[in-house]
C-alpha positions in Angstrom: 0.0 0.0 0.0 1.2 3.2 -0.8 2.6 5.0 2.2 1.0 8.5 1.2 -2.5 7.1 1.2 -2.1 5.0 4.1 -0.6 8.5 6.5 -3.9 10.5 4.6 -6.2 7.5 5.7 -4.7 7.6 9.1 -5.3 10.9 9.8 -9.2 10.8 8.5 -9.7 8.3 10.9 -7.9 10.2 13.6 -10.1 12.9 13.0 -13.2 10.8 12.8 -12.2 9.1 16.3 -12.1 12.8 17.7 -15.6 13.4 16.6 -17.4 10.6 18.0 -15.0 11.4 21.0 -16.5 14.6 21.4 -19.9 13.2 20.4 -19.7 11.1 23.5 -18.2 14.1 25.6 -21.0 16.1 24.5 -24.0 13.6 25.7 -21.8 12.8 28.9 -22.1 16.3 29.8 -25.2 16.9 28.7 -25.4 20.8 29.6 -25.9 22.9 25.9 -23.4 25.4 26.7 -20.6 22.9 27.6 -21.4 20.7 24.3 -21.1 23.9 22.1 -17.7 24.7 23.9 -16.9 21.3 22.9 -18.1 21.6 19.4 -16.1 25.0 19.2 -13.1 23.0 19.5 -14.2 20.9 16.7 -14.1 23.5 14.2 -10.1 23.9 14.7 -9.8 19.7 13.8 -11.6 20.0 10.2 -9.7 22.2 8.9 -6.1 21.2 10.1 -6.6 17.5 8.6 -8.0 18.6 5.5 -5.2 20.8 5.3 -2.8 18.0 6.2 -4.6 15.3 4.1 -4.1 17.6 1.2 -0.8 18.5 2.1 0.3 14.7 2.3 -1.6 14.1 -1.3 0.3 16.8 -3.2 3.8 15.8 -1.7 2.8 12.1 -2.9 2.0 13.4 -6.2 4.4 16.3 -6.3 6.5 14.2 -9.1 3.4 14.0 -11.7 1.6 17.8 -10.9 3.0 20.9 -12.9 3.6 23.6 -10.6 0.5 25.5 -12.5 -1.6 23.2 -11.4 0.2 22.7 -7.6 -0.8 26.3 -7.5 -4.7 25.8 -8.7 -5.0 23.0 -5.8 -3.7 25.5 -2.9 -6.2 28.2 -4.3 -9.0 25.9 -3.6 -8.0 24.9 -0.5 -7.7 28.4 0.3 -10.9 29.1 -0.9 -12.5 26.3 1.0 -10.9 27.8 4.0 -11.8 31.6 3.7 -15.3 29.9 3.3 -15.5 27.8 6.0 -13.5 30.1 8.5 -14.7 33.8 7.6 -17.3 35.3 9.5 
């Protein structure tokens, strides 16, 4: 198995484990104000693995991408970002 795929499969299920973690963390506490504190936390983890996924993807395929179109992936990303992040 290829070793890029296997680190961004690793971290997707990192990330999924946190969420079901906090899931669990959020009906153990069961209080709305504590579970949106928790679910504030959240919003930091989605972004930092896609970033990493993506990261790990493009230096896997780094040998077979032009730079042009290295630069068109980080614009979406960054575009993904700005959308998910801005208020």
């Amino acid at each position: 198995m290829d070793k890029f795929v296997l680190s961004m499969a690793t971290l997707r299920m990192i990330s999924g484990g946190i969420e079901i973690a906090a899931a669990l963390v959020m009906l153990r506490l069961a209080q709305i104000d504590k579970a949106l504190a928790v679910n504030s936390l959240l919003a930091l983890v989605g972004p930092t693995v896609l970033i990493l996924t993506t990261s790990i993807g493009l230096i896997g395929m780094a040998d077979k991408l032009s730079w042009g179109k290295i630069v068109w992936v980080f614009v979406g990303v960054s575009c993904l970002l700005i959308g998910i992040l801005k208020k």
